[in-house]
Predicted model as a PDB file, atoms N, CA, C, CB and O in Angstrom, pLDDT in the B-factor column:
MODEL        1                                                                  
ATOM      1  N   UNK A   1       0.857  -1.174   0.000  1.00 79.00           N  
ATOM      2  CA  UNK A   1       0.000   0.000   0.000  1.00 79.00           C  
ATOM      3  C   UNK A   1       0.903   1.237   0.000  1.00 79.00           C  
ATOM      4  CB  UNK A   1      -0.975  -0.002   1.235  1.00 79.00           C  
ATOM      5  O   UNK A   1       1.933   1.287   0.672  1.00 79.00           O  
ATOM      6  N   UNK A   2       0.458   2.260  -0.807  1.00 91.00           N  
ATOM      7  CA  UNK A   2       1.394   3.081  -0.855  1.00 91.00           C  
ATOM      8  C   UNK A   2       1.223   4.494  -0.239  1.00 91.00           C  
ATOM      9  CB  UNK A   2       1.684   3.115  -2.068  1.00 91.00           C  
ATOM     10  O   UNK A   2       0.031   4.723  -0.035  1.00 91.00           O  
ATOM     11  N   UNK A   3       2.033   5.505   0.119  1.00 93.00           N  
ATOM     12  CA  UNK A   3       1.395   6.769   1.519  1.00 93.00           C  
ATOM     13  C   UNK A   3       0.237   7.076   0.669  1.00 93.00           C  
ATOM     14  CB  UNK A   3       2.535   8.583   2.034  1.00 93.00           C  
ATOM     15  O   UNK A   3      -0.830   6.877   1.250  1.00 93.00           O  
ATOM     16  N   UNK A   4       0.148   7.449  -0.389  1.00 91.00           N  
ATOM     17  CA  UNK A   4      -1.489   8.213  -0.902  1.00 91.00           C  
ATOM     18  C   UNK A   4      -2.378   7.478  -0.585  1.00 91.00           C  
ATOM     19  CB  UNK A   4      -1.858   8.476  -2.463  1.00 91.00           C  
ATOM     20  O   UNK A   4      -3.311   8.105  -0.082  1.00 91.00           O  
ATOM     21  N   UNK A   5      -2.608   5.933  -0.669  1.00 92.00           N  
ATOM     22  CA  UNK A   5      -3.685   4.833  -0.254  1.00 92.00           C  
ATOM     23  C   UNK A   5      -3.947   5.343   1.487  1.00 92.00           C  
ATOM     24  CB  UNK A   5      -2.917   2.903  -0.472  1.00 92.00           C  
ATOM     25  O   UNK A   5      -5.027   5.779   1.886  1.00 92.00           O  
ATOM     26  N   UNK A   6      -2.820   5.187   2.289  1.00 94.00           N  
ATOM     27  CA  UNK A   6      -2.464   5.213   3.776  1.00 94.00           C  
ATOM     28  C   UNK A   6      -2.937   6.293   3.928  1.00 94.00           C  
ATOM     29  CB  UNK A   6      -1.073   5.086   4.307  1.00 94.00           C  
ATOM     30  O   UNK A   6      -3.652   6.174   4.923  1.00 94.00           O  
ATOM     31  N   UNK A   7      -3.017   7.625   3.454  1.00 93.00           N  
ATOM     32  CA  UNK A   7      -3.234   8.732   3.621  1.00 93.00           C  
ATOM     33  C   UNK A   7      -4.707   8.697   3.541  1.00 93.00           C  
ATOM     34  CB  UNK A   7      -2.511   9.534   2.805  1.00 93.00           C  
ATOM     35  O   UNK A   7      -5.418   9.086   4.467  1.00 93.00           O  
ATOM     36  N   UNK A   8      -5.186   8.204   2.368  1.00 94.00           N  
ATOM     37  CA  UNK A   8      -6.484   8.655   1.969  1.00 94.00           C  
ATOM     38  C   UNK A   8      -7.342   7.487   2.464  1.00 94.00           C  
ATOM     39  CB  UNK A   8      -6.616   8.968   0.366  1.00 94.00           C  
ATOM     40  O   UNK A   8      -8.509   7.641   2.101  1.00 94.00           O  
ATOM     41  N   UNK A   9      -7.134   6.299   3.220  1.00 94.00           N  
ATOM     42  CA  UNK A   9      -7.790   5.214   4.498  1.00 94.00           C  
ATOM     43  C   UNK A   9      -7.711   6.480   5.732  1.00 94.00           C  
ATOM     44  CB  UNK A   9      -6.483   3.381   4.991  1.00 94.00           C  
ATOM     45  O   UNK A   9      -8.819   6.621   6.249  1.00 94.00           O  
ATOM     46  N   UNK A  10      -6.951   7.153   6.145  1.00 94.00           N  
ATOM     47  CA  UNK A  10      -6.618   7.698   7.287  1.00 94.00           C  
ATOM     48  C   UNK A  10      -7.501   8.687   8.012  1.00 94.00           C  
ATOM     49  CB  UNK A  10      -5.523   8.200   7.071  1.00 94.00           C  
ATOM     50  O   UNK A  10      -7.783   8.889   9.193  1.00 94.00           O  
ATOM     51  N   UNK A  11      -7.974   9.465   6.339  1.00 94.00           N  
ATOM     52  CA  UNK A  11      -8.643  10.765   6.078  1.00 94.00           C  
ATOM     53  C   UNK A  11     -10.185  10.130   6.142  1.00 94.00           C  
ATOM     54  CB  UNK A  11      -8.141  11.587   4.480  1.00 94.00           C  
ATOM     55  O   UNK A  11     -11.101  10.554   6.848  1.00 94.00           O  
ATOM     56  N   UNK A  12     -10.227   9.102   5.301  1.00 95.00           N  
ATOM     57  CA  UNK A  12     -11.943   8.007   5.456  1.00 95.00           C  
ATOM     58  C   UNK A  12     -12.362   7.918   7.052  1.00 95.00           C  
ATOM     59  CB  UNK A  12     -11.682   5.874   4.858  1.00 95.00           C  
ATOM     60  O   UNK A  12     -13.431   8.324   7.506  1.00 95.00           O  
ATOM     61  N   UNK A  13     -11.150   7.217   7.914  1.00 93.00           N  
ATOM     62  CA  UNK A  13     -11.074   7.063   9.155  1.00 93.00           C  
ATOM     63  C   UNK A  13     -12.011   7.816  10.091  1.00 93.00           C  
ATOM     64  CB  UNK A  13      -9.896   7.288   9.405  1.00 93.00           C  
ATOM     65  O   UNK A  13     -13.082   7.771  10.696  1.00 93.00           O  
ATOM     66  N   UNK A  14     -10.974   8.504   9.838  1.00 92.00           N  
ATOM     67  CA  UNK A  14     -11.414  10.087  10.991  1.00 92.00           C  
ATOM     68  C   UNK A  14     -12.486  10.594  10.521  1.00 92.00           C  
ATOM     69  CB  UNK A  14     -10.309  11.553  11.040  1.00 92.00           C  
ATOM     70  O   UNK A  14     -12.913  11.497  11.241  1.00 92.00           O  
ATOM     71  N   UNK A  15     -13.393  10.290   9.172  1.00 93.00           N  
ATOM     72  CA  UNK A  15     -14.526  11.318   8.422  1.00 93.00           C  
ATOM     73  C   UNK A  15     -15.067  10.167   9.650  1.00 93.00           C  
ATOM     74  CB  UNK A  15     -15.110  11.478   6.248  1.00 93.00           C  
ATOM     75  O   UNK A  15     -15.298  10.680  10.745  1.00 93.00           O  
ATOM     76  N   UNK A  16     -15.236   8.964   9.559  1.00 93.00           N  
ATOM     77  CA  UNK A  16     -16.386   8.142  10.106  1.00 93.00           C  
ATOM     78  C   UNK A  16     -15.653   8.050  11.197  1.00 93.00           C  
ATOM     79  CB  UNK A  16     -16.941   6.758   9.415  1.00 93.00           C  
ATOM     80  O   UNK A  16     -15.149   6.931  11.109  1.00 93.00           O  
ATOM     81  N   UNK A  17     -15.347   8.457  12.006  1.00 91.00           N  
ATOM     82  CA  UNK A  17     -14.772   8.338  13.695  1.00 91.00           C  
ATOM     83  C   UNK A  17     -16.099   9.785  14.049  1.00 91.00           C  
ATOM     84  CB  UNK A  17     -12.278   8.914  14.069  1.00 91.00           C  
ATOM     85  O   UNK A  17     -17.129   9.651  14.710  1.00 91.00           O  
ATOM     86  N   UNK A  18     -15.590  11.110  13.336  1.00 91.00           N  
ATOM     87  CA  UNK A  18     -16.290  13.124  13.686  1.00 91.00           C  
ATOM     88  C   UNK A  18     -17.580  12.177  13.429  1.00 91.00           C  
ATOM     89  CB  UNK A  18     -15.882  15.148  12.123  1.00 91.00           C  
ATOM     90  O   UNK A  18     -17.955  11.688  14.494  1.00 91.00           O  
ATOM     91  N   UNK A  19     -18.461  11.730  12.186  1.00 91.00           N  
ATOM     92  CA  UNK A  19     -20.104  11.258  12.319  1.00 91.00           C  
ATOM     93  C   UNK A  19     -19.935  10.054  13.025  1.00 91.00           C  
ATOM     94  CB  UNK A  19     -21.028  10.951  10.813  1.00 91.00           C  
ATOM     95  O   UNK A  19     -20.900   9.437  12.575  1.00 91.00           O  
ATOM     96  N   UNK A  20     -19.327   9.191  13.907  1.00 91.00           N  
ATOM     97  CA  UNK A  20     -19.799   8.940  14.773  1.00 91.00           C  
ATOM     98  C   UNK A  20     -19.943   9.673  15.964  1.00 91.00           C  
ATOM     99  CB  UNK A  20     -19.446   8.146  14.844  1.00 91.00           C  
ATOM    100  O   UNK A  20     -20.990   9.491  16.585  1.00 91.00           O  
ATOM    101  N   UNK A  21     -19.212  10.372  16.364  1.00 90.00           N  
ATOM    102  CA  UNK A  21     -19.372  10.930  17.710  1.00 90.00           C  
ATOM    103  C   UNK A  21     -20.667  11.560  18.064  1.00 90.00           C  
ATOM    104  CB  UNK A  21     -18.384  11.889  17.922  1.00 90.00           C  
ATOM    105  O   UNK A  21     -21.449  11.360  18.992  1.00 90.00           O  
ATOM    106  N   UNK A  22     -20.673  12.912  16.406  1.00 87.00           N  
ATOM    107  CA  UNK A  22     -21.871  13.300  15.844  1.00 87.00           C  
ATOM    108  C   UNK A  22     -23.272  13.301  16.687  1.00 87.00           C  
ATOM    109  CB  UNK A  22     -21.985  12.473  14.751  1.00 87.00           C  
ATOM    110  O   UNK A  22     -23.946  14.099  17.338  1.00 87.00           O  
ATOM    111  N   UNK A  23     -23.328  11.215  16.076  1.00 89.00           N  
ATOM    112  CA  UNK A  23     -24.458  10.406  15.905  1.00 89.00           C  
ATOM    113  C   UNK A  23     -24.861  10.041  17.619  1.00 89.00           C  
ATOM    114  CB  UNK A  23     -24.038   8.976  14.830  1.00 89.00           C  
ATOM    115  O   UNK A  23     -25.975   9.863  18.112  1.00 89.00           O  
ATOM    116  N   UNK A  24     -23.526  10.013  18.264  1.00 90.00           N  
ATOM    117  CA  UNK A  24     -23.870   9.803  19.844  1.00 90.00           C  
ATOM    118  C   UNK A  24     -24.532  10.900  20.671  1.00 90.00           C  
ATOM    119  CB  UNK A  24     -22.596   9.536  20.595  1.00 90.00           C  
ATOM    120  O   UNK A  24     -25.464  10.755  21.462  1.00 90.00           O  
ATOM    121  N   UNK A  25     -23.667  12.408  20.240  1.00 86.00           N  
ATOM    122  CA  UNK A  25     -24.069  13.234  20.582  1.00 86.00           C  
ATOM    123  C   UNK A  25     -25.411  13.756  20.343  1.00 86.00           C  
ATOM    124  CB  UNK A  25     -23.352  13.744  20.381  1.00 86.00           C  
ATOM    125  O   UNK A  25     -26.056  14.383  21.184  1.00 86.00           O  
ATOM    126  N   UNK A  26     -25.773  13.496  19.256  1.00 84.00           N  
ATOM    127  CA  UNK A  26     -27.543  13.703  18.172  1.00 84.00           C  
ATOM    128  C   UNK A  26     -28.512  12.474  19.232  1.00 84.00           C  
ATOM    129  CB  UNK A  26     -27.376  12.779  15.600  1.00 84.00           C  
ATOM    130  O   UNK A  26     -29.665  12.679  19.613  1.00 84.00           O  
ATOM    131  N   UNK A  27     -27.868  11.493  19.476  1.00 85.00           N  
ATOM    132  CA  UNK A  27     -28.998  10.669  19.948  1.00 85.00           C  
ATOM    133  C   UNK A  27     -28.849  11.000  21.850  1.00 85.00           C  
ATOM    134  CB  UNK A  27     -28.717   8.728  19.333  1.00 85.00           C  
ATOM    135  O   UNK A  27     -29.622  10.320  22.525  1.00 85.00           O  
ATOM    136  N   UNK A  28     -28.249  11.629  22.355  1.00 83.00           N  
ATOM    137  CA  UNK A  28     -28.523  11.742  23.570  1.00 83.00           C  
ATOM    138  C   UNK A  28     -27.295  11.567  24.743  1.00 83.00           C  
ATOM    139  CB  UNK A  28     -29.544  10.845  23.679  1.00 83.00           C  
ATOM    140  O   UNK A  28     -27.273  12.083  25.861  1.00 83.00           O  
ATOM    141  N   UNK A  29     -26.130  10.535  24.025  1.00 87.00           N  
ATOM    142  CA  UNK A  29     -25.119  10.327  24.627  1.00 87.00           C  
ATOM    143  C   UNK A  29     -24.417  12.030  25.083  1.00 87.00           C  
ATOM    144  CB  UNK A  29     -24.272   9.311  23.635  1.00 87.00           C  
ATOM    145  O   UNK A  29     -24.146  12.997  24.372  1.00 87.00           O  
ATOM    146  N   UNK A  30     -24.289  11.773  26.802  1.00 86.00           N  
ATOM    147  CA  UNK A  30     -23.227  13.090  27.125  1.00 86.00           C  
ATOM    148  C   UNK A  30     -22.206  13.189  26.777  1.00 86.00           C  
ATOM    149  CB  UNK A  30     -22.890  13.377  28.218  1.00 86.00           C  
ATOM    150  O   UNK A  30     -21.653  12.089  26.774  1.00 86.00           O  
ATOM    151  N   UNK A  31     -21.394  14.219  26.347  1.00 87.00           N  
ATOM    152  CA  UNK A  31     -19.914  14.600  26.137  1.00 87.00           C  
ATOM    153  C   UNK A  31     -19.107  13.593  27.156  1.00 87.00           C  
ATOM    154  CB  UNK A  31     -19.613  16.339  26.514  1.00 87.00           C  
ATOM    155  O   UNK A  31     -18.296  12.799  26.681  1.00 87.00           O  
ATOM    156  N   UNK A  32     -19.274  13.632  28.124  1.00 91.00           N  
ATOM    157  CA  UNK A  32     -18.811  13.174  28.991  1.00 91.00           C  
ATOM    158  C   UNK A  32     -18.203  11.787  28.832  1.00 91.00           C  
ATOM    159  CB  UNK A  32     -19.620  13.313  29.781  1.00 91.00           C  
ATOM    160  O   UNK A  32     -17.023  11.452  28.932  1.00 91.00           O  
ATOM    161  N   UNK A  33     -19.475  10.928  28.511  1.00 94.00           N  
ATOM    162  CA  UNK A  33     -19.517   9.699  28.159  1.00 94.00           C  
ATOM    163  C   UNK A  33     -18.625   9.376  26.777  1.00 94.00           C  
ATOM    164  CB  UNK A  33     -20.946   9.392  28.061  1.00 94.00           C  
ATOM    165  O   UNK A  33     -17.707   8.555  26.774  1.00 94.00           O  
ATOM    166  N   UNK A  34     -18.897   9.885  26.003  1.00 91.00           N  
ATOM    167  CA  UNK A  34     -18.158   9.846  24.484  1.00 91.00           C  
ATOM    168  C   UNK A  34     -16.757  10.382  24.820  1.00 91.00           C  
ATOM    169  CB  UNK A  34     -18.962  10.919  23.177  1.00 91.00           C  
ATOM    170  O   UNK A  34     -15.812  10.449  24.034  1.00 91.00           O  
ATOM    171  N   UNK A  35     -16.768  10.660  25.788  1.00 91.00           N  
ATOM    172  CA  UNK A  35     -14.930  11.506  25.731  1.00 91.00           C  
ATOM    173  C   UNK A  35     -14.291  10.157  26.554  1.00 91.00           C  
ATOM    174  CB  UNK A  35     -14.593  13.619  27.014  1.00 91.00           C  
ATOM    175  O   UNK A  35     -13.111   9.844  26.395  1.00 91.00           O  
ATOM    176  N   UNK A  36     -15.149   9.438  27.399  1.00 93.00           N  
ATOM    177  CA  UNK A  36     -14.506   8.352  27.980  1.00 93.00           C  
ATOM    178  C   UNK A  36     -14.651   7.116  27.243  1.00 93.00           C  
ATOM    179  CB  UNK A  36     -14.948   8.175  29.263  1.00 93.00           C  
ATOM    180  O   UNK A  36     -13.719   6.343  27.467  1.00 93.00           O  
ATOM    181  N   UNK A  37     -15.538   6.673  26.417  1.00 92.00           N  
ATOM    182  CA  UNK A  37     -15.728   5.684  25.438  1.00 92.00           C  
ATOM    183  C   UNK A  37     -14.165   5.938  24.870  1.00 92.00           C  
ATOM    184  CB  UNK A  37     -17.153   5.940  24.317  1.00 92.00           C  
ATOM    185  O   UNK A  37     -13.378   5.078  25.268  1.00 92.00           O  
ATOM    186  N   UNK A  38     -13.553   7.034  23.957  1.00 89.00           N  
ATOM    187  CA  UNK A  38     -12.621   7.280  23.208  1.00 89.00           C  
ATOM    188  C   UNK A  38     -11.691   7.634  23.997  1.00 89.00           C  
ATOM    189  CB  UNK A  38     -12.862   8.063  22.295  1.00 89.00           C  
ATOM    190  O   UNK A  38     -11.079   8.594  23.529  1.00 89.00           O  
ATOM    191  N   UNK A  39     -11.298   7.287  25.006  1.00 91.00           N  
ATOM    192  CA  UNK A  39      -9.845   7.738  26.086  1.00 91.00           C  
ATOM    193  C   UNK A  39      -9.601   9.050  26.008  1.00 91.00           C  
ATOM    194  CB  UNK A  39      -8.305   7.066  25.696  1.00 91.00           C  
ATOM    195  O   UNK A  39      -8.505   9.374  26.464  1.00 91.00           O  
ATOM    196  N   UNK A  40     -10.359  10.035  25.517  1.00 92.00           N  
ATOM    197  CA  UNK A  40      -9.712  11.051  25.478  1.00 92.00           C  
ATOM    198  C   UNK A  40     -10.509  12.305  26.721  1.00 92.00           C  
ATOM    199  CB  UNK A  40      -9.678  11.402  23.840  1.00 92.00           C  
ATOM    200  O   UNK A  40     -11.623  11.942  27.099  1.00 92.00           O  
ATOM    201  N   UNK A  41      -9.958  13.786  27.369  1.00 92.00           N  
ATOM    202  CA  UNK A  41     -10.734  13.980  28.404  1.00 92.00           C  
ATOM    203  C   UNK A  41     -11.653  14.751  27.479  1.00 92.00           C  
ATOM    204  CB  UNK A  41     -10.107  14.645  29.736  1.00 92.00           C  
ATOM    205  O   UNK A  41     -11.587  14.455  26.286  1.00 92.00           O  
ATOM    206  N   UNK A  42     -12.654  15.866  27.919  1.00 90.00           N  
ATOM    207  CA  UNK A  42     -13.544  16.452  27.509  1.00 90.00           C  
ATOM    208  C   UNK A  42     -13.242  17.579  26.936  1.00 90.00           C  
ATOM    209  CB  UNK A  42     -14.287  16.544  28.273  1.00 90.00           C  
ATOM    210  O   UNK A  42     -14.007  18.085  26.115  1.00 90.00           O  
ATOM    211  N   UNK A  43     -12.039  18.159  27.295  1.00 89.00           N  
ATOM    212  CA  UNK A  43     -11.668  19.295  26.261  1.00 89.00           C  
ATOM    213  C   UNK A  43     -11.139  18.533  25.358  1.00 89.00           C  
ATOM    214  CB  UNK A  43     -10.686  20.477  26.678  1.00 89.00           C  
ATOM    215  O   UNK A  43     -11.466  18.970  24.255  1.00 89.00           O  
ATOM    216  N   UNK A  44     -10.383  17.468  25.259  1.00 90.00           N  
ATOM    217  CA  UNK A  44      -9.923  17.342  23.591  1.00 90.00           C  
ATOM    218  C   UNK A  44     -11.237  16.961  22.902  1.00 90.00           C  
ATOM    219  CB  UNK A  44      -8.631  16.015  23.214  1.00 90.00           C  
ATOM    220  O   UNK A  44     -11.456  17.537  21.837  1.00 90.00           O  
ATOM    221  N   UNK A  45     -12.292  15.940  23.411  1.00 87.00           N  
ATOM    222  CA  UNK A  45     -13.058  16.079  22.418  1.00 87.00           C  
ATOM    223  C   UNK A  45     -13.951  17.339  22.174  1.00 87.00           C  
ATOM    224  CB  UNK A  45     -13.721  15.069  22.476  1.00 87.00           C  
ATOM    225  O   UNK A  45     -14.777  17.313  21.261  1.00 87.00           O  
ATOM    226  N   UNK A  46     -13.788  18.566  23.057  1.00 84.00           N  
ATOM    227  CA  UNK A  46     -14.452  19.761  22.622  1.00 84.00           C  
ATOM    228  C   UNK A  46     -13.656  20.281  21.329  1.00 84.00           C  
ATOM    229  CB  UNK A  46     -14.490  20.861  23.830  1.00 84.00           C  
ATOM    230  O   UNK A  46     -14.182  20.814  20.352  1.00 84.00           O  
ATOM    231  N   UNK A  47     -12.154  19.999  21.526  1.00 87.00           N  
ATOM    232  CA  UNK A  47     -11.379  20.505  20.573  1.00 87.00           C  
ATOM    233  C   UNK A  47     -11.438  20.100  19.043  1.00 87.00           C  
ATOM    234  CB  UNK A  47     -10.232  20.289  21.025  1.00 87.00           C  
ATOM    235  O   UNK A  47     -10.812  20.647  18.135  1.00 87.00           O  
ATOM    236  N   UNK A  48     -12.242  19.122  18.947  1.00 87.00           N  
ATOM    237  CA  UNK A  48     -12.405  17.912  17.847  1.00 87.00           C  
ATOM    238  C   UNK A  48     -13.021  18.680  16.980  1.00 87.00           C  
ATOM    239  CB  UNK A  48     -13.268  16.496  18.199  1.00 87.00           C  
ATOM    240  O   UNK A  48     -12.817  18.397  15.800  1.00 87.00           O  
ATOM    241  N   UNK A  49     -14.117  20.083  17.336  1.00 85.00           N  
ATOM    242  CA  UNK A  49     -15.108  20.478  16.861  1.00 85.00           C  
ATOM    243  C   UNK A  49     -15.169  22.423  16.897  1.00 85.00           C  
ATOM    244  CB  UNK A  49     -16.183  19.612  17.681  1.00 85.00           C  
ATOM    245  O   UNK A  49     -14.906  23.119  17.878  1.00 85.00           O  
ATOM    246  N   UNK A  50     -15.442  22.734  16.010  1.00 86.00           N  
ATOM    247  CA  UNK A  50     -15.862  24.388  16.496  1.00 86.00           C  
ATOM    248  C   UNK A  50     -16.432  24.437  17.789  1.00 86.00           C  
ATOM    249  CB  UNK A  50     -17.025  25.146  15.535  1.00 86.00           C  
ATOM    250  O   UNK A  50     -17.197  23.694  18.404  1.00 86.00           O  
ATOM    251  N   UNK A  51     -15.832  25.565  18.057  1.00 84.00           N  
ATOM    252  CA  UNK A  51     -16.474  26.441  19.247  1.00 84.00           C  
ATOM    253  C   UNK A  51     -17.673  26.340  19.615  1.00 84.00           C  
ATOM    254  CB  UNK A  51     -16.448  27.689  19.075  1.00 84.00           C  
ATOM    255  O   UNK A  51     -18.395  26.854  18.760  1.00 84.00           O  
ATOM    256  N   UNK A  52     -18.679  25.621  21.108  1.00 81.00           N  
ATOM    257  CA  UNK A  52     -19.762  25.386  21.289  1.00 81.00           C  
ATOM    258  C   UNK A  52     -20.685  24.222  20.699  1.00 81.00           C  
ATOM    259  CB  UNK A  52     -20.081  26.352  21.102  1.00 81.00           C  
ATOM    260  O   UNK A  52     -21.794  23.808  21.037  1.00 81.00           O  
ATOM    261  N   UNK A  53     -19.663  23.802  19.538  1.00 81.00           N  
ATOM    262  CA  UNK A  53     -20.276  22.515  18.342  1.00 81.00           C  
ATOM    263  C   UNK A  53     -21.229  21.025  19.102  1.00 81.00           C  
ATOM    264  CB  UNK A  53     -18.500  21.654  17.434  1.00 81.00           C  
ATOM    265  O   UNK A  53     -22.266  20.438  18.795  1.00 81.00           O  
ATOM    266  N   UNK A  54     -20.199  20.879  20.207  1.00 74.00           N  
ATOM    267  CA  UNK A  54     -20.549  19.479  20.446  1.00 74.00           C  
ATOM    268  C   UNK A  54     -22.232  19.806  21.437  1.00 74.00           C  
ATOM    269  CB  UNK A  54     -18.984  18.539  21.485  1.00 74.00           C  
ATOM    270  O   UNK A  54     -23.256  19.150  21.631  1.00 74.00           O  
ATOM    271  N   UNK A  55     -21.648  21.402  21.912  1.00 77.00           N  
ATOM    272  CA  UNK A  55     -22.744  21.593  23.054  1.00 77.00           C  
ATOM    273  C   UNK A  55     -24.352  21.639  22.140  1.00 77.00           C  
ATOM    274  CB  UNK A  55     -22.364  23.331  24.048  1.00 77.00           C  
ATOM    275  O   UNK A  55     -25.272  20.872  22.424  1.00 77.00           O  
ATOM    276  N   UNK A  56     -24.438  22.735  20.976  1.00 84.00           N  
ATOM    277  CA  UNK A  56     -25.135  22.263  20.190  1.00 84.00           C  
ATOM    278  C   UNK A  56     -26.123  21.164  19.796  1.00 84.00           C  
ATOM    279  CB  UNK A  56     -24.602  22.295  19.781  1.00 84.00           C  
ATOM    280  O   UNK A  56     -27.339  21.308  19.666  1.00 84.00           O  
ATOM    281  N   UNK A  57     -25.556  20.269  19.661  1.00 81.00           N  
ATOM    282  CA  UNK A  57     -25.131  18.965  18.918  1.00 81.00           C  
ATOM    283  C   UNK A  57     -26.356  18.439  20.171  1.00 81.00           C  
ATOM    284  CB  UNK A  57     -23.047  18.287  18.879  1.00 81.00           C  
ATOM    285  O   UNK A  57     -27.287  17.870  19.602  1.00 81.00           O  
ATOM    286  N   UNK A  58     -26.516  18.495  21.452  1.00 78.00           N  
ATOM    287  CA  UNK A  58     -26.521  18.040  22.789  1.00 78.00           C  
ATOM    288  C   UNK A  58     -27.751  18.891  22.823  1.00 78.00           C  
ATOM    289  CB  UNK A  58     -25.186  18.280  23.860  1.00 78.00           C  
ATOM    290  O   UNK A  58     -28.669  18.076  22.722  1.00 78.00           O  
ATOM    291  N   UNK A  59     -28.224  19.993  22.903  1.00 82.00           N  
ATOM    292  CA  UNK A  59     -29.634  21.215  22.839  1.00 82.00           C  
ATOM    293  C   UNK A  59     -30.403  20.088  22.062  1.00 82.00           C  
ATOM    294  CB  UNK A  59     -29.423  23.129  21.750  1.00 82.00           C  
ATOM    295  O   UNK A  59     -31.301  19.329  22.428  1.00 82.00           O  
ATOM    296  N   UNK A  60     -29.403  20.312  20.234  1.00 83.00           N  
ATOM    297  CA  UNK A  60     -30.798  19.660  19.869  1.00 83.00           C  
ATOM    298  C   UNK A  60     -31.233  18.354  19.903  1.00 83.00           C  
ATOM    299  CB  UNK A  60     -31.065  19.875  18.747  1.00 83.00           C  
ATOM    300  O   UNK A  60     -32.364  18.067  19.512  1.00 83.00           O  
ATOM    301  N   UNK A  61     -30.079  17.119  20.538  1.00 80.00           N  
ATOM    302  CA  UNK A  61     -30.956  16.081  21.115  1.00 80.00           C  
ATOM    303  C   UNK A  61     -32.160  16.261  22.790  1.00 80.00           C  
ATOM    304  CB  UNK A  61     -29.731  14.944  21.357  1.00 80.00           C  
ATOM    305  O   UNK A  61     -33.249  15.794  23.123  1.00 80.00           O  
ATOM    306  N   UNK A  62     -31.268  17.078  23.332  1.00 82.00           N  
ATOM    307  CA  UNK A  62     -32.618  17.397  24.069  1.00 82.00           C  
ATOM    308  C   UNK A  62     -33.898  17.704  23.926  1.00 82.00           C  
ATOM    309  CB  UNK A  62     -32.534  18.074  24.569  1.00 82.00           C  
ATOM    310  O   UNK A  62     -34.824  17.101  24.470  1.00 82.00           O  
ATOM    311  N   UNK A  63     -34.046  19.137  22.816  1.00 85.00           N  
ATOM    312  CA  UNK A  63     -34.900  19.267  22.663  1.00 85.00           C  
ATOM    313  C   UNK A  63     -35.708  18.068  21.499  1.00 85.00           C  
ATOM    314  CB  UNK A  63     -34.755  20.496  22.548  1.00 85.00           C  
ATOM    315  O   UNK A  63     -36.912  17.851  21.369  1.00 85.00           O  
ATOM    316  N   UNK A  64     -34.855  17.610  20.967  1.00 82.00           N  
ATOM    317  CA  UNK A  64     -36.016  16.275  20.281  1.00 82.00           C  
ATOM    318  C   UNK A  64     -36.337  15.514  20.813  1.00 82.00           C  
ATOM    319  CB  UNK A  64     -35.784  15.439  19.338  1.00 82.00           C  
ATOM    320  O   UNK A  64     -37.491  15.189  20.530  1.00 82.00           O  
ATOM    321  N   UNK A  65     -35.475  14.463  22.206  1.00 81.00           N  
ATOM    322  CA  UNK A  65     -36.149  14.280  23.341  1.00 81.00           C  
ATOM    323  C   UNK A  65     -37.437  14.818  23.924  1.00 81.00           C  
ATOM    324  CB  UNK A  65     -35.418  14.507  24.020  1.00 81.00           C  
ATOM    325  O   UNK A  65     -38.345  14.026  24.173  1.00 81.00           O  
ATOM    326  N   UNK A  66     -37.574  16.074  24.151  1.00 85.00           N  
ATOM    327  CA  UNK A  66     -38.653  16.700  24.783  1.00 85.00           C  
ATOM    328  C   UNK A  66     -40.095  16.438  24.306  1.00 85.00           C  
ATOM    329  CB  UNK A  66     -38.409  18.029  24.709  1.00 85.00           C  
ATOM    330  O   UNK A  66     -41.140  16.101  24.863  1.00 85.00           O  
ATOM    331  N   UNK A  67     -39.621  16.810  22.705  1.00 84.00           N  
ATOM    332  CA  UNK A  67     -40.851  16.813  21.804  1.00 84.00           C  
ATOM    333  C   UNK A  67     -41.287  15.199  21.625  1.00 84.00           C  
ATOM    334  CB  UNK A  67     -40.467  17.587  20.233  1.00 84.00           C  
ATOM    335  O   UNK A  67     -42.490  14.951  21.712  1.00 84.00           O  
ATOM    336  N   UNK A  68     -40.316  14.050  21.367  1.00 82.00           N  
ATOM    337  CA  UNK A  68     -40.938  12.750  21.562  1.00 82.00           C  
ATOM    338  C   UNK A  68     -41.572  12.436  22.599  1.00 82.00           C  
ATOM    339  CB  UNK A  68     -40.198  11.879  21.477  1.00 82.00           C  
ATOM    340  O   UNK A  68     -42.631  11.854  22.368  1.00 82.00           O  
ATOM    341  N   UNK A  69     -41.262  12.640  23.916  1.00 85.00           N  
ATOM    342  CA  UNK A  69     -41.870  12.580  25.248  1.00 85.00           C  
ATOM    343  C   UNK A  69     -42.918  13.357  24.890  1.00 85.00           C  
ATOM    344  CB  UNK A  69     -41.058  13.066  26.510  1.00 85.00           C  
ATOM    345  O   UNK A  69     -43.528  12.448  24.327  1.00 85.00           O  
ATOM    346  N   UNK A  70     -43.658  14.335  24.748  1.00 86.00           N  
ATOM    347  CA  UNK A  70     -44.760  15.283  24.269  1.00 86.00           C  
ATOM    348  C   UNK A  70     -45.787  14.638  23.670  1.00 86.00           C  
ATOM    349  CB  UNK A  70     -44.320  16.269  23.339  1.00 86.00           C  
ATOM    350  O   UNK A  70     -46.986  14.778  23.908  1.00 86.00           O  
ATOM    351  N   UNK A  71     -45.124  13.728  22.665  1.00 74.00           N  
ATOM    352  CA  UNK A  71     -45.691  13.511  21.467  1.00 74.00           C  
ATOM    353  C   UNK A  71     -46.728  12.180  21.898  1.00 74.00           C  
ATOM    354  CB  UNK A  71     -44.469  13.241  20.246  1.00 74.00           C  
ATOM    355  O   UNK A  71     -47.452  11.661  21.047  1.00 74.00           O  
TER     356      UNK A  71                                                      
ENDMDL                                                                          
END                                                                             
């Protein structure tokens, strides 16, 4: 395999590592939890993302929470 293959598996990697976290964070999982699933503490995975991103991410599973409970 040659570095451009290695490179461009690496870059695939990490696209599907950011939508998973995403997908934890969207369905309800805390920062908290996802930063310890992945060994890492809670500022690096804040760092993973723009400014406020993950917190975001966390509102609007709440609030879709809310509205299913409602519903």
């Amino acid at each position: 395999m040659d570095d451009a293959a290695i490179n461009s598996l690496a870059t695939e990697l990490h696209s599907v590592k950011m939508l998973l976290i995403l997908q934890a964070l969207a369905t309800g999982c805390q920062q908290k939890h996802v930063a310890a699933a992945l060994g890492v503490s809670e500022a690096t995975l804040s760092r993973m993302f723009p400014k406020g991103f993950a917190k975001e991410i966390s509102k609007i599973a709440d609030r879709r929470a809310t509205v299913e409970a409602n519903a």
